[in-house]
N, C-alpha and C positions, 0 to 999 in steps of 0.2 A: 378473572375479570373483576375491576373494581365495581365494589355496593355502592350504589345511587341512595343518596339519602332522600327516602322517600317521606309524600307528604303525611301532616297526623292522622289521615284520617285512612289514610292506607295501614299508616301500624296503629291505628286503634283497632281496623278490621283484623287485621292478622292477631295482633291479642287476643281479640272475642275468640277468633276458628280457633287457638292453641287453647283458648281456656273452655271453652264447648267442647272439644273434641277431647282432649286429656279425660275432663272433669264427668262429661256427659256420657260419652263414647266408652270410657274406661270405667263408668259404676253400669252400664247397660252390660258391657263385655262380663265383668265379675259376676254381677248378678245371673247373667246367663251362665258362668263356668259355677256358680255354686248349687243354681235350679237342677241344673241337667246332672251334675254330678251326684250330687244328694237324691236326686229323683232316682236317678238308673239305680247307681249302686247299693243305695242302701235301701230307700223304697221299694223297688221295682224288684233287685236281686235280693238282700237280706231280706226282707219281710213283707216280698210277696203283697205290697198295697200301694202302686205307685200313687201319686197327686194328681189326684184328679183338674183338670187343666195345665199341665206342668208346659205341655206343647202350645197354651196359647200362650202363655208367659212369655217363653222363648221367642216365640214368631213375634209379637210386639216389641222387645228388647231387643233385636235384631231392626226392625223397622226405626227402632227412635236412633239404634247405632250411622244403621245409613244414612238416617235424616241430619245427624252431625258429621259424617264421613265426605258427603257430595262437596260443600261447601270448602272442607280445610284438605279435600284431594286436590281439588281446583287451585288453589292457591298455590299447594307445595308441589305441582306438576306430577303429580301420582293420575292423572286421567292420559287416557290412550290418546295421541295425534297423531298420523299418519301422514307423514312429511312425503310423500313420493316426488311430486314437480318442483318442492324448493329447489332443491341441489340445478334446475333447470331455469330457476327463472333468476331475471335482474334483481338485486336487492330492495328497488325501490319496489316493483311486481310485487315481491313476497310479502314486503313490509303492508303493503297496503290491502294485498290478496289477504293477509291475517287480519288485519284492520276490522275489513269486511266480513270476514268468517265470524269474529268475536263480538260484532252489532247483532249479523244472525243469529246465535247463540243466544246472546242477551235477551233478545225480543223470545225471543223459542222460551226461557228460562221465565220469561213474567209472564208469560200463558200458561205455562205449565200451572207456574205457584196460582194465578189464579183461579185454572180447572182444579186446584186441588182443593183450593178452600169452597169452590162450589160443591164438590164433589163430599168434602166434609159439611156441610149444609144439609146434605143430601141424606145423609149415611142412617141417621137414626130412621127416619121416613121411610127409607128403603129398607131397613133391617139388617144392616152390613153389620156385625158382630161375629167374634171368636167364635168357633164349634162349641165349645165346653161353659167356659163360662160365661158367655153372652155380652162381651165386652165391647161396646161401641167402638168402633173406625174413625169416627169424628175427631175426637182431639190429636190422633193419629196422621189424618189426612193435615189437620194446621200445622204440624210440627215438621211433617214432610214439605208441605208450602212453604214455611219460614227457611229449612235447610236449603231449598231449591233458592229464594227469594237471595238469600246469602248467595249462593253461587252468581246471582243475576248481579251482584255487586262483586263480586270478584272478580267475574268479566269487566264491568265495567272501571275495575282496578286496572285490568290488563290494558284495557284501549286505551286509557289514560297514559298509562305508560308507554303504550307503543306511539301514542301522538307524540307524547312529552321527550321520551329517554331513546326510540327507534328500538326498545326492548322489553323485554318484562321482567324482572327481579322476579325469581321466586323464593316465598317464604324458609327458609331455612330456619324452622321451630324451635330450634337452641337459643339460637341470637334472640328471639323475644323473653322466656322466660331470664 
């Protein structure tokens, strides 16, 4: 199928997701394969003194990975849909039954980002921090908001193009860099 030359501000977003998620997503991942590897093996097994918080490192570097993963899944069609009644319905049915699904979505998407930054408001108050080293959730919960907040514009990518194109382009992350 022919690439619809989409508009700037759809491949500015698709730039930002490839260059977050490479850049963000892939020093979170390393960082995680160097903690856990140096912690077990050489800490934990040669010399018997693992790092103390090595587990909360990991479980944050995980949280900031997903927090760039939701947004640039969305875009490159890596999120699960379960098409059962397409194959069932008239084209125009489907086209606008997605229509609807992806307003859903959207609105679901900027509540969420909003409980989240509440919820990061929240968090030192509460005492929401790591077991070990006592690391606040707050800046946590903003950066999981922002990733969510991106998704709520990747949707809003999608409807545009199902208005605009009856389709959605997805991101094929090559063609940007």
């Amino acid at each position: 199928m022919k690439r619809i030359k989409l508009p700037i501000w759809i491949r500015t977003l698709d730039r930002a997701l490839v260059i977050l998620a490479l850049l963000g997503g892939g020093a979170a991942l390393a960082f995680m394969v160097f903690v856990s590897s140096f912690n077990v093996v050489i800490m934990r097994k040669a010399l018997n003194a693992p790092i103390r918080g090595a587990e909360d490192l990991l479980i944050l570097s995980l949280v900031i990975m997903v927090a760039f993963a939701i947004p640039f899944g969305g875009r490159t069609g890596a999120h699960i849909e379960i098409e059962l009644l397409e194959s069932r319905m008239s084209p125009m049915f489907a086209r606008w039954s997605m229509l609807i699904m992806r307003l859903v979505a959207g609105a679901l998407m900027l509540t969420m980002a909003y409980q989240l930054i509440h919820a990061g408001q929240k968090a030192t108050k509460f005492g929401e921090t790591t077991q070990q080293l006592l690391i606040s959730y707050e800046p946590f919960y903003y950066l999981l908001a922002l990733g969510v907040a991106l998704y709520a514009l990747v949707i809003l990518s999608d409807i545009y193009q199902l208005a605009k194109y009856r389709r959605i382009q997805l991101l094929l992350w090559g063609e940007v860099l």
